[in-house]
C-alpha positions as CSV (number, residue, x, y, z in Angstrom):
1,X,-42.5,5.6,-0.7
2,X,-43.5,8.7,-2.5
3,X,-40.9,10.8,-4.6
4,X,-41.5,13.8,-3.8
5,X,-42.7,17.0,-6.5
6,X,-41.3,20.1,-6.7
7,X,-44.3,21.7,-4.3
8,X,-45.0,18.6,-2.3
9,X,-43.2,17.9,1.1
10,X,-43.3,14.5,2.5
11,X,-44.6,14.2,6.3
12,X,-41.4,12.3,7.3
13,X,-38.1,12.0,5.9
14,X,-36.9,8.6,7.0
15,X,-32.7,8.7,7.4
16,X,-30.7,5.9,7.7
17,X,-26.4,6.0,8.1
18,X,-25.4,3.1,6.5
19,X,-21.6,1.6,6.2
20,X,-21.3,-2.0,4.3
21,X,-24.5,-3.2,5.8
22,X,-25.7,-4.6,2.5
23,X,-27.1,-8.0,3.9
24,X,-29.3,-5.9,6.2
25,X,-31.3,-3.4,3.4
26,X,-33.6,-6.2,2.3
27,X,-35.3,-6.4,5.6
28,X,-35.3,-2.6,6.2
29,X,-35.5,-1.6,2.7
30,X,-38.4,-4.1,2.8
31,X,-40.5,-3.6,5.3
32,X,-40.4,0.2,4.6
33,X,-41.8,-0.4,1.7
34,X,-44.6,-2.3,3.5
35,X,-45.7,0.6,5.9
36,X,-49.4,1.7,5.8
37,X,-48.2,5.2,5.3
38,X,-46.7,6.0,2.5
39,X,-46.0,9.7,2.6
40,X,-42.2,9.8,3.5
41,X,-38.8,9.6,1.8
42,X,-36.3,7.6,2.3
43,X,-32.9,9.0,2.4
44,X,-29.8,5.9,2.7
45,X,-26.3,8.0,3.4
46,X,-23.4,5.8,3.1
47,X,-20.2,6.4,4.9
48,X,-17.9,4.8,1.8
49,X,-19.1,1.2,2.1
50,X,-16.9,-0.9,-0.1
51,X,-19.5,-3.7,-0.2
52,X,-21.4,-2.9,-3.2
53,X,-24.2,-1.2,-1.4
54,X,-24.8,1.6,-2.9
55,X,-25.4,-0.6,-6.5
56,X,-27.6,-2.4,-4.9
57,X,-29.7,0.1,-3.7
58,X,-29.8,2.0,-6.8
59,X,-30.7,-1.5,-8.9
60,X,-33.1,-2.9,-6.1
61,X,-34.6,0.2,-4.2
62,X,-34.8,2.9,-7.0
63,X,-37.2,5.1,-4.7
64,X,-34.5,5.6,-2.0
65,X,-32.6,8.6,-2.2
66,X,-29.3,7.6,-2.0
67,X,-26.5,9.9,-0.6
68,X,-22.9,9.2,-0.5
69,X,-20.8,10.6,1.7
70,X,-16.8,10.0,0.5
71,X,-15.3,9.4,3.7
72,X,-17.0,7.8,6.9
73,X,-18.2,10.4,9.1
74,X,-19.6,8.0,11.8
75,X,-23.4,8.1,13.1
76,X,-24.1,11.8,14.0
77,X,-22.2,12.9,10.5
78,X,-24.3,10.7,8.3
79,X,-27.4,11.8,10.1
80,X,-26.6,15.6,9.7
81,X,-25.6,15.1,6.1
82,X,-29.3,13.8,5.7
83,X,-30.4,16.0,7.8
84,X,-29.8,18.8,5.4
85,X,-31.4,17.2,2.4
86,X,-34.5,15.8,4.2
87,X,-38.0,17.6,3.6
88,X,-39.9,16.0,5.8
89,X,-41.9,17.8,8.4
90,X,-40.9,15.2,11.1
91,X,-37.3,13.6,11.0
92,X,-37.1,9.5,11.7
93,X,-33.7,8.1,12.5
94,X,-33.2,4.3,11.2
95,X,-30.8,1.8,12.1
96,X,-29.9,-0.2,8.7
97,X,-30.2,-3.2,10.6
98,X,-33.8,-3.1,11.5
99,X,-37.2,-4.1,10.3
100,X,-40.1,-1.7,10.8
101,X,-43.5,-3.1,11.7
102,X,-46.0,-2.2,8.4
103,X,-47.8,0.4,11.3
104,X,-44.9,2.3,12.8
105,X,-44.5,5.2,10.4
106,X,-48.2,5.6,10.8
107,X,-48.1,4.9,14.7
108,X,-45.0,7.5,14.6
109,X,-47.5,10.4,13.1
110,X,-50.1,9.7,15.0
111,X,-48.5,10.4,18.5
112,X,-47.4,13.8,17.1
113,X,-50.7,14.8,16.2
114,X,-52.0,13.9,19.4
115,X,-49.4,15.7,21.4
116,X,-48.9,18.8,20.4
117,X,-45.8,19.7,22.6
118,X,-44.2,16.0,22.2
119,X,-40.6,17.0,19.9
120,X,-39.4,13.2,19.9
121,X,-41.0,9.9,19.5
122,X,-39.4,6.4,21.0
123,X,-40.5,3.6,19.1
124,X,-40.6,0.3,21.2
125,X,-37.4,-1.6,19.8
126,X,-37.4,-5.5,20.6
127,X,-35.1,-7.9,19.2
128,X,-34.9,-8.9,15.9
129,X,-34.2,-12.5,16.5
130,X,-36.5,-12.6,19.4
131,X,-39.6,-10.4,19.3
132,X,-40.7,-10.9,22.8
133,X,-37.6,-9.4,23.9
134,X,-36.7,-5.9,24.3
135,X,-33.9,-3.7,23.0
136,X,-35.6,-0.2,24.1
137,X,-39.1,1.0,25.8
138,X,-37.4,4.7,25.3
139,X,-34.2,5.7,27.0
140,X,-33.6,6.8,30.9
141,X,-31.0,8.7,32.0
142,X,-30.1,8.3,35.5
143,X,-29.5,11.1,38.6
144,X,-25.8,9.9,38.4
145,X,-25.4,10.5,34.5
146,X,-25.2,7.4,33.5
147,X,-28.0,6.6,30.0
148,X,-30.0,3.1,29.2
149,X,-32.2,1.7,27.7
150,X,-35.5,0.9,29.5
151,X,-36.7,-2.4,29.6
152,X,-33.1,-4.0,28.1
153,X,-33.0,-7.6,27.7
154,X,-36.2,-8.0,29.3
155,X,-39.7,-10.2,27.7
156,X,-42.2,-8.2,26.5
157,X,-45.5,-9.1,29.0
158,X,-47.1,-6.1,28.3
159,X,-45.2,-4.1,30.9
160,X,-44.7,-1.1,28.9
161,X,-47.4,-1.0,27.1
162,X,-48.7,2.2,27.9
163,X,-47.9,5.3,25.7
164,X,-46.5,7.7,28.4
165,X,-43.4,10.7,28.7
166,X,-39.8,8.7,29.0
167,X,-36.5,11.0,28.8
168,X,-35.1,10.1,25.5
169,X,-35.5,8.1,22.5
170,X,-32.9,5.4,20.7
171,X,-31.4,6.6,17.4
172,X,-31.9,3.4,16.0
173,X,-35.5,4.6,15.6
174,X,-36.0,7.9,16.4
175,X,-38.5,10.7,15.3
176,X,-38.5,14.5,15.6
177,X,-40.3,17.7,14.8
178,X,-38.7,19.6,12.6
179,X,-40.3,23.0,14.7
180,X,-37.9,20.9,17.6
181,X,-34.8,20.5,15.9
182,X,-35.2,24.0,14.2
183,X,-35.0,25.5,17.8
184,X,-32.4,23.4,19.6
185,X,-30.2,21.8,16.5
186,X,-29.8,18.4,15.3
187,X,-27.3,15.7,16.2
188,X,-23.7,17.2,17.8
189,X,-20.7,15.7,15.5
190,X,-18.5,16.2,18.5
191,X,-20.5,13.2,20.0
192,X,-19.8,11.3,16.7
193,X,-20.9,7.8,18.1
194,X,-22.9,7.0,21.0
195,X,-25.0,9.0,23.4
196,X,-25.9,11.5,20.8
197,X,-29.8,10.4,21.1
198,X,-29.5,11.2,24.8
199,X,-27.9,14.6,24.4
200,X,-30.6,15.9,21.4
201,X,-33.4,14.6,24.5
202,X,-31.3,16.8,26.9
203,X,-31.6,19.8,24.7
204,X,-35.3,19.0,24.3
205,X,-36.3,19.0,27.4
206,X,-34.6,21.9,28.6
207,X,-36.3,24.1,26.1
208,X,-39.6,22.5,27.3
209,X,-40.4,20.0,24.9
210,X,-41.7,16.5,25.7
211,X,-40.2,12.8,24.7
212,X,-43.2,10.6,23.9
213,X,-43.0,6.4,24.3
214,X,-44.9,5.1,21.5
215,X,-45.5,1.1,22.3
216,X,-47.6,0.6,19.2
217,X,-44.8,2.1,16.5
218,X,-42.1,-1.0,16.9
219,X,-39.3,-1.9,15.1
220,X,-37.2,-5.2,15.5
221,X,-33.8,-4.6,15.4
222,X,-30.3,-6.8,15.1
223,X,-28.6,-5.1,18.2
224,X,-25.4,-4.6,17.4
225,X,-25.3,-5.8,14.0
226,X,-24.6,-2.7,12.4
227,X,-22.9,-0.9,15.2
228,X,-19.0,-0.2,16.3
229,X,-16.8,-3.2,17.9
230,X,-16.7,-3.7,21.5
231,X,-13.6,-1.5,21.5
232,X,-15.6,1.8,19.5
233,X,-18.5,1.5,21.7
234,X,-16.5,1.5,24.7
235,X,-14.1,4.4,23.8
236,X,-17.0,6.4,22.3
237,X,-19.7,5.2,25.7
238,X,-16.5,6.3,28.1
239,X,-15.9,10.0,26.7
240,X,-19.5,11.1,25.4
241,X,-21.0,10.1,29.0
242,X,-18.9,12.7,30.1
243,X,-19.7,15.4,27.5
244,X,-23.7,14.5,28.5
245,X,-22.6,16.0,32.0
246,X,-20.6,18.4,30.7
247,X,-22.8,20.1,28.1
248,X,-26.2,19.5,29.5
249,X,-26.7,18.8,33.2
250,X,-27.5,22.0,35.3
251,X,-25.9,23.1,37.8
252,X,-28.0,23.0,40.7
253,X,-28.6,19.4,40.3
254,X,-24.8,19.0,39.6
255,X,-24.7,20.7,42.9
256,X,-27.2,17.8,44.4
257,X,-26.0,14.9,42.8
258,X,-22.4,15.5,42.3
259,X,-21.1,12.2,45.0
260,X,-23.4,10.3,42.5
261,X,-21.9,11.1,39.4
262,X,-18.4,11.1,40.9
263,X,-19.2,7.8,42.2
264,X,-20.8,6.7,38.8
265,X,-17.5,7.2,36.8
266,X,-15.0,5.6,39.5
267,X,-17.3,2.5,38.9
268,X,-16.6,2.4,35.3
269,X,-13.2,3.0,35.9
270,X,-12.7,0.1,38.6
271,X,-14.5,-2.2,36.3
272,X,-12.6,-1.6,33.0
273,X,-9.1,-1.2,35.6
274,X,-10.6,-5.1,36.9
275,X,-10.7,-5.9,32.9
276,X,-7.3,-4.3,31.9
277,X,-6.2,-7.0,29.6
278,X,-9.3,-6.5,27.6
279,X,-8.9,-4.3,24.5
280,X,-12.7,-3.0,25.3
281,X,-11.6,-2.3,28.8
282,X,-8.4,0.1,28.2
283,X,-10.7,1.7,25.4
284,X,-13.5,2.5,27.9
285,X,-10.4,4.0,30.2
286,X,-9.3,6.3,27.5
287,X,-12.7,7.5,26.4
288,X,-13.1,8.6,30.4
289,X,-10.0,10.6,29.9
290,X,-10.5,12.2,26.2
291,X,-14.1,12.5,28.1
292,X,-12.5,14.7,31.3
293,X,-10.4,17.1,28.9
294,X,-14.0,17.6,26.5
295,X,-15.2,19.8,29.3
296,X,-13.4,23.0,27.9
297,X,-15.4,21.8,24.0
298,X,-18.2,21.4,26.2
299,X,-18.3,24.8,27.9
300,X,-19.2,27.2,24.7
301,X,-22.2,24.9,24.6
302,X,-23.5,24.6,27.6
303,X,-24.0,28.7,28.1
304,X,-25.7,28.3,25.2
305,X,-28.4,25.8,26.3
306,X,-28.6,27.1,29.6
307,X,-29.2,30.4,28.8
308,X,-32.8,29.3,26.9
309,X,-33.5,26.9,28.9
310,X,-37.3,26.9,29.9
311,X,-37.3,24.3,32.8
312,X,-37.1,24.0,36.1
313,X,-34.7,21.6,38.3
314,X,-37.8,19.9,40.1
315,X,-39.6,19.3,36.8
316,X,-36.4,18.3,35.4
317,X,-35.9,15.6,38.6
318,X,-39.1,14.0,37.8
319,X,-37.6,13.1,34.5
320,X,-34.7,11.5,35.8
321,X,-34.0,7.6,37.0
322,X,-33.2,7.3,40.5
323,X,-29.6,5.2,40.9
324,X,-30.1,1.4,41.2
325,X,-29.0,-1.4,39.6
326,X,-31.0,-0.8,36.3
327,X,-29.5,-3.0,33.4
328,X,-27.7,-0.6,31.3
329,X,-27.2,-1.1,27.8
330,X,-26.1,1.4,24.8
C-alpha cells in the first residue's frame, strides 16, 4: 500500500466501514497487504467502535488511513465519509470481514481497462470458511423487484466462470469509476443499510453504464460476520426493497410488471405474518411499512434519474431476472 505524495493519485482507493470488527482486520488488513498491485490506499472509517480498533490499526497497519467517524452512521454513511477523502481513480468497497485473493486488486483494474464503458466491477465472493462455495457471482435483480445474489449458497464448479455483464455488484466488494460516480452520485444515506449496492447499479445503468462480473478478482468473505442482526437486516431488506421501486424502476415496466411486484411484497408479508412471534419477522413487517410511506422521499429522486436517463425499457428488460424460485440472499 503506497502513501500517497502530494502530486500522486493512487489508481484505487480501497474503503472499508468498520464497527468493532477488530478480530477480522488481520485477515483483511493482511491479505491487502499481499495484493500484486500495490498502487491503492487504504481508507478504514470506523463508526465509534469501542473495541480498541482503531489502536490497533494505528500500532499494526500504520499505512491505513484511518478515519473516525464519532457516531455510527451505518454502511452507506461510512462509505460516503470515505468517499470524500478517497483519491483513487476507481472506488473499491470492502467488507471488514473479508480476505482478498493476492490478484483481485489487480484483476479489479484490469477489467476496467478492458471495458471502457464498464462503471462497476463484481468481484466473485465465496465463503470464507468454505471456498468452493459462493456468497455472490454479482447481484440480480428480478422483474418483481425483489435483489440477490447470484449463485448463493451454491459450489463453485466453474459455472460462472465467465467474465460477462450482470446487474449489480455486492458492497462487500465493490469497485467503481470515479467518471461513474461523478455523474450519477455515490451511495444514498437514506438507504443506510442494505440494498444500497443495488440502487448505485440502478442509477448506472440508467445513464448507460455497464456492471462487469469479474470471476478471476475474488474475495472470501465471513457472511454475516460483520453485518446487522437478523432483526436490522430484516427491517432495513423490508423498507429499502421498496425505495429500489420507488426511486429507480421506470414506469413503463412498472406498468408491465406491476401484479409481479404487488405479488412479490404480499409474499414477504405472508411469510413474516406466518413468523409473527419472531423478532426478525415483525421487523421485516415494519420495514414494508416505513418502506410504503418512503415513496414521497423517493419521488424528488426519481425525476431526477429519470430525466437523464439514457436507456431504453427493452434494453433495460434484458438486464433483469425473470421471477422464479431463485435463492435470494442479502
Amino acid at each position: 500500500m503506497n502513501k500517497e505524495s502530494e502530486d500522486s493519485r493512487p489508481v484505487a482507493s480501497i474503503i472499508i466501514p468498520h464497527l468493532n470488527g477488530k478480530h477480522h482486520l488481520d485477515d483483511c488488513l493482511g491479505s491487502l497487504r499481499r495484493q500484486v498491485l500495490q498502487d491503492f490506499e487504504v481508507i478504514l472509517v470506523d463508526n465509534g467502535s469501542t473495541d480498541g480498533s482503531q489502536e490497533y490499526v494505528r500500532e499494526q497497519f500504520p499505512e491505513v488511513r484511518l478515519l473516525e467517524l464519532e457516531e455510527n452512521r451505518g454502511f452507506t454513511g461510512a462509505c460516503n465519509a470515505g468517499y470524500v477523502i478517497s483519491n483513487g481513480e476507481f472506488i473499491v468497497l470492502l467488507n471488514n470481514d473479508t480476505e482478498a485473493n493476492e490478484r483481485w486488486l489487480q484483476e479489479v483494474v484490469n477489467a476496467f481497462e478492458r471495458h471502457a464503458n464498464c462503471g462497476i466491477v463484481a468481484s466473485k465472493m465465496l465463503l470464507f470458511d468454505q471456498r468452493q462455495v459462493f456468497h455472490t457471482a454479482g447481484d440480480y435483480y428480478r422483474v418483481d423487484g425483489v435483489p440477490g445474489n447470484r449463485g448463493v449458497w451454491q459450489q463453485d464448479n466453474g459455472q460462472y466462470d465467465r467474465e460477462e455483464l450482470v446487474f449489480s455488484a455486492c458492497g462487500g466488494a465493490a469497485a467503481y469509476r470515479r467518471q461513474l460516480l461523478d455523474e450519477i452520485g455515490f451511495l444514498d444515506d437514506d438507504f443506510y443499510f442494505s440494498c444500497e449496492d443495488v440502487d448505485v447499479a440502478w442509477r448506472t445503468h440508467l445513464a448507460g453504464w455497464d456492471v462487469v462480473y469479474v470471476p478471476t478478482a475474488v474475495v472470501y468473505h465471513k457472511l454475516k460476520a460483520s453485518g446487522g442482526t437478523g432483526v436490522t437486516s430484516s427491517f432495513y431488506d423490508g423498507r429499502n426493497f421498496l425505495y429500489l421501486i420507488w426511486k429507480n424502476y421506470p414506469t413503463g415496466l412498472l406498468r408491465k410488471h406491476w401484479k409481479a411486484i404487488l405479488w412479490a411484497q404480499l409474499r414477504i408479508s405472508g411469510k413474516a405474518l406466518r413468523s409473527w412471534r419472531g423478532a426478525a419477522a415483525r421487523a421485516r413487517l415494519r420495514g414494508q411499512f416505513f418502506g410504503l410511506l418512503g415513496y414521497f422521499k423517493m419521488a424528488p429522486k426519481r425525476r431526477a434519474i429519470q430525466a437523464k436517463r439514457r436507456i431504453d425499457d427493452e434494453t433495460l428488460t434484458e438486464l433483469l431476472t425473470p421471477v422464479d424460485e431463485t435463492p435470494v440472499q442479502r
